[in-house]
N, CA, C and O of each residue as an XYZ file, in Angstrom:
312
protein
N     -69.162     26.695    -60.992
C     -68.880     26.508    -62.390
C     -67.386     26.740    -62.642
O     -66.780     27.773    -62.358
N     -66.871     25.638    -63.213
C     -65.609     25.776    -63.590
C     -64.913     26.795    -64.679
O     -65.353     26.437    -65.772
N     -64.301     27.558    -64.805
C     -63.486     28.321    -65.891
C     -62.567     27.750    -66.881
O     -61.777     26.859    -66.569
N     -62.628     28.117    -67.777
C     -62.025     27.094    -68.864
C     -61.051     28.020    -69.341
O     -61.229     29.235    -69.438
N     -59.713     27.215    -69.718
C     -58.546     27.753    -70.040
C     -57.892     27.681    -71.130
O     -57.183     26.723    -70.822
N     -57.581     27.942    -72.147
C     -56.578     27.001    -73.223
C     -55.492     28.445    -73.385
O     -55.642     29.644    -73.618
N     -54.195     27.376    -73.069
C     -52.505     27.550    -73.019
C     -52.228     27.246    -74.619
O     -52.076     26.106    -75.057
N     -52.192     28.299    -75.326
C     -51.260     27.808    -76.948
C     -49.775     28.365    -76.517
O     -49.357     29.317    -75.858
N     -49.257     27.371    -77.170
C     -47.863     27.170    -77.437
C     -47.267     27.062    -78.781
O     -47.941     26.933    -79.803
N     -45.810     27.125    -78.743
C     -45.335     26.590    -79.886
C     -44.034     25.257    -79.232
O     -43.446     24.611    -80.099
N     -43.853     25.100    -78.409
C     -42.720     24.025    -78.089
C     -41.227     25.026    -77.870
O     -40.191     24.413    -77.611
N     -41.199     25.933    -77.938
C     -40.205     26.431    -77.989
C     -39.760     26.405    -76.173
O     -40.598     26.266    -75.282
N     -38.406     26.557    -75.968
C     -37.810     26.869    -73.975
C     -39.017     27.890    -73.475
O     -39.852     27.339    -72.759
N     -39.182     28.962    -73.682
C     -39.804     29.585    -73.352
C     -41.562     29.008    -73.179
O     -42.333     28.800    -72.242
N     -41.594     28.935    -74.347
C     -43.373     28.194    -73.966
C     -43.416     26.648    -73.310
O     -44.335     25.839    -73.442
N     -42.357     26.493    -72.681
C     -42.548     25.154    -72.208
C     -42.288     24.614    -70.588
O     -42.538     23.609    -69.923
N     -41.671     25.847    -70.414
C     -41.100     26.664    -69.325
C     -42.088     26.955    -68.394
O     -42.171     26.651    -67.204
N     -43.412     28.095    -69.696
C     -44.637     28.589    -69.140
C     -45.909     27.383    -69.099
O     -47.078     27.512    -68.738
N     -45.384     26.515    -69.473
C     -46.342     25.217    -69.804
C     -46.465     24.486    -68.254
O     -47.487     24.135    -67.665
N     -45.290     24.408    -67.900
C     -44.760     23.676    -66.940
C     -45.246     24.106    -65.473
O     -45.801     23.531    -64.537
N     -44.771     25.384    -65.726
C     -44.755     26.616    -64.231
C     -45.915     27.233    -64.103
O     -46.276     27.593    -62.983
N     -46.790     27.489    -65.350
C     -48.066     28.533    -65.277
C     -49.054     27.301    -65.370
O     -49.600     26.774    -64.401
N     -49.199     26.910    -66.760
C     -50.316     25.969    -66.899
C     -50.888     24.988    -65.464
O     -51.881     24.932    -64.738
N     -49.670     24.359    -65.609
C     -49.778     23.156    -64.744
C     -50.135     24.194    -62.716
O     -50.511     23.676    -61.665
N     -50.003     24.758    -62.829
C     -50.009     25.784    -61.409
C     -51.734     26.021    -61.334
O     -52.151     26.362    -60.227
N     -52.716     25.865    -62.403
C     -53.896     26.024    -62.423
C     -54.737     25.003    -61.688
O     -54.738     23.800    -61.946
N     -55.424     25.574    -60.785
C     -56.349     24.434    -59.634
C     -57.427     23.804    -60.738
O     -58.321     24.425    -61.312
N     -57.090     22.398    -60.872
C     -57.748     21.630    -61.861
C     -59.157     21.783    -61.132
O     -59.976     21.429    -61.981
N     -59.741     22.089    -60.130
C     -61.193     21.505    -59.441
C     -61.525     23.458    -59.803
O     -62.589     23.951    -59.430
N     -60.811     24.032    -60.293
C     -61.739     25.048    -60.790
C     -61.438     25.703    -62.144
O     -62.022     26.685    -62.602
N     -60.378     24.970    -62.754
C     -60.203     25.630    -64.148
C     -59.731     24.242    -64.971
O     -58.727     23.583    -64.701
N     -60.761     23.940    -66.110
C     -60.291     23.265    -66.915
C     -59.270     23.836    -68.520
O     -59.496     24.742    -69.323
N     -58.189     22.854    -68.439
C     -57.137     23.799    -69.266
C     -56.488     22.655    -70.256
O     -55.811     21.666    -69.976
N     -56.962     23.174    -71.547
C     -56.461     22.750    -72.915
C     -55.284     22.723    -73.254
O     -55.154     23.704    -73.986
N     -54.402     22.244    -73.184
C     -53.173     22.787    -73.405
C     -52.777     22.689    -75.413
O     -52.792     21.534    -75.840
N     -52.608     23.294    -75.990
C     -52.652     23.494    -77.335
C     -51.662     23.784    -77.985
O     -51.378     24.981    -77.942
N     -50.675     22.822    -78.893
C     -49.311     23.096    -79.184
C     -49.562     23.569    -80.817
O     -50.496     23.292    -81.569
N     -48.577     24.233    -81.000
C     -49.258     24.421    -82.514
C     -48.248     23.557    -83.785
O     -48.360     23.486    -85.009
N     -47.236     22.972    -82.782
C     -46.632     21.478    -83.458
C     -47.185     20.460    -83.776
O     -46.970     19.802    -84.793
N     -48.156     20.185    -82.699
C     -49.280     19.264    -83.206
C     -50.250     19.451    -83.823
O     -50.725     18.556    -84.523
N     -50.809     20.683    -83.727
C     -52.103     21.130    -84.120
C     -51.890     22.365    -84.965
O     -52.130     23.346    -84.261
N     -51.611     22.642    -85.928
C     -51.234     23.757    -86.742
C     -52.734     24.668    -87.031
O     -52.869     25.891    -86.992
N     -53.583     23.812    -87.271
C     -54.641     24.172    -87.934
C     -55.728     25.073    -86.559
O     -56.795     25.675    -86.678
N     -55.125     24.885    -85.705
C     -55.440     25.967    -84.083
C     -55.137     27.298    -84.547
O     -55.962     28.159    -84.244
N     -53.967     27.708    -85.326
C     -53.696     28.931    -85.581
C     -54.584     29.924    -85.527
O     -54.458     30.866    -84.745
N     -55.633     29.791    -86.416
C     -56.760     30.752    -87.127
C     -57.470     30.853    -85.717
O     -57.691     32.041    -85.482
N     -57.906     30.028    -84.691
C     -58.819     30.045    -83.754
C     -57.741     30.998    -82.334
O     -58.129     31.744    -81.435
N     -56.766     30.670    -82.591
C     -56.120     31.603    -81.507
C     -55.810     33.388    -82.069
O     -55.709     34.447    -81.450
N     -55.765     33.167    -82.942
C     -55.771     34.778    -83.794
C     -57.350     35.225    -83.510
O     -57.585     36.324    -83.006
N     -58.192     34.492    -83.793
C     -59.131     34.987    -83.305
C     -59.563     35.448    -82.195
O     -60.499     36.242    -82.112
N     -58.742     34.865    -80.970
C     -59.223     35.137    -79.774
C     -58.431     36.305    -79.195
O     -58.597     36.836    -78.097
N     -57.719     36.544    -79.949
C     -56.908     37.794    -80.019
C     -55.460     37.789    -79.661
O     -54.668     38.701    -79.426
N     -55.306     35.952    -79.700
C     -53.789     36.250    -79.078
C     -52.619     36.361    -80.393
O     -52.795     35.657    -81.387
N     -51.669     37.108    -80.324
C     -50.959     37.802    -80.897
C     -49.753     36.866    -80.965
O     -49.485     36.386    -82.066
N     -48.854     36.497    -79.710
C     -47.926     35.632    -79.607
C     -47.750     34.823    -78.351
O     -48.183     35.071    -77.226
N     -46.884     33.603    -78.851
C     -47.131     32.300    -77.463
C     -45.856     32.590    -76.926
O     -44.822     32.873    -77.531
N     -46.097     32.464    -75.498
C     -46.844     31.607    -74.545
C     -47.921     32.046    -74.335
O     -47.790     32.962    -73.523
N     -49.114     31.890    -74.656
C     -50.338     32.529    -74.133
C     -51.291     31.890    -73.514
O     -51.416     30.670    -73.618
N     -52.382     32.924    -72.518
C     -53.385     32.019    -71.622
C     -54.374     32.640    -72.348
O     -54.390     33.848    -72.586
N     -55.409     31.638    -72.797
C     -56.803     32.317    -72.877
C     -57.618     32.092    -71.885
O     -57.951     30.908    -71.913
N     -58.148     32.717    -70.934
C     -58.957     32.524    -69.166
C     -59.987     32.884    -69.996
O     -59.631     33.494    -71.004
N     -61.434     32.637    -69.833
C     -62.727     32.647    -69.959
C     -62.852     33.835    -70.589
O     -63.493     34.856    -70.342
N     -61.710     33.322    -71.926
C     -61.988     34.821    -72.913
C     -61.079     35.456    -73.239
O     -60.893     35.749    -74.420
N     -60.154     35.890    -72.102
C     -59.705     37.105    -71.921
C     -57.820     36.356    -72.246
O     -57.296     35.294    -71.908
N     -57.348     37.479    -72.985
C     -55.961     36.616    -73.699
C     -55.059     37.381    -72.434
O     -55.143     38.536    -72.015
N     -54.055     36.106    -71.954
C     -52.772     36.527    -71.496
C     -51.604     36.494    -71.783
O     -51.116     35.483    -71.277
N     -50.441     37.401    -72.659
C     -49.523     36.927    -73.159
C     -48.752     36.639    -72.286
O     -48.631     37.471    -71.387
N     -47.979     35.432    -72.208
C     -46.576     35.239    -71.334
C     -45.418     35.493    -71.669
O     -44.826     34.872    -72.552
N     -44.986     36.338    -71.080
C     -43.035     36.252    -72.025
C     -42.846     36.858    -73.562
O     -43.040     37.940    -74.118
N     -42.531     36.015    -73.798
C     -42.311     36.248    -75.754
C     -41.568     34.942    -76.026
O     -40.522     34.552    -75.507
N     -42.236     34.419    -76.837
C     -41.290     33.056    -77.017
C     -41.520     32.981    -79.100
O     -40.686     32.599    -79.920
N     -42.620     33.386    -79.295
C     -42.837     33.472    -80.745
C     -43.951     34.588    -81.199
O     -44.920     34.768    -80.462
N     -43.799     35.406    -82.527
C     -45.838     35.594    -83.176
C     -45.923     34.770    -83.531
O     -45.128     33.850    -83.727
N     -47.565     34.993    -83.810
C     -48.569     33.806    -84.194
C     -47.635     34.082    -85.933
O     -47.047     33.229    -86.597
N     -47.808     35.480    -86.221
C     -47.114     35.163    -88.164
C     -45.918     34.546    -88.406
O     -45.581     34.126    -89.513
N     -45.041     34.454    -87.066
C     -44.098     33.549    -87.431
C     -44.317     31.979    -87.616
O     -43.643     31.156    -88.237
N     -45.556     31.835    -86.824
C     -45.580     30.347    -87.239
C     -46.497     29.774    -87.989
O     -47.104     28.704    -87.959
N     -46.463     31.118    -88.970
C     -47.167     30.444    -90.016
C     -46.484     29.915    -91.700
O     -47.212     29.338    -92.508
């Protein structure tokens, strides 16, 4: 069974950096991974606060939040 991933971002050097180097570094034949900008998708906000992530670059792994770096908070981009 595959593990499911979703990467929120905001577009910023830093989250794109981790987009590039982390995301993309994930073995597609065992982790499927969302990648989620919040330039495009604003309305993601509320669902990543929920999952507890705080600020992007972040990994959500089968649940569990990973912050990367510091590139933004979630209240700044709101």
């Amino acid at each position: 069974m595959k593990s499911t991933a979703i990467f929120y971002h905001a577009g910023c050097p830093v989250c794109v950096d981790a987009e590039q180097n982390l995301a993309a570094a994930l073995d597609p034949n065992r982790v499927n991974v969302e990648i989620v900008h919040f330039g495009d998708q604003p309305q993601r906000l509320g669902e990543a606060e929920q999952q507890g992530v705080k600020s992007v670059p972040a990994l959500v792994l089968d649940g569990q939040v990973f912050h990367i770096n510091f590139g933004a908070s979630l209240s700044d981009l709101r």
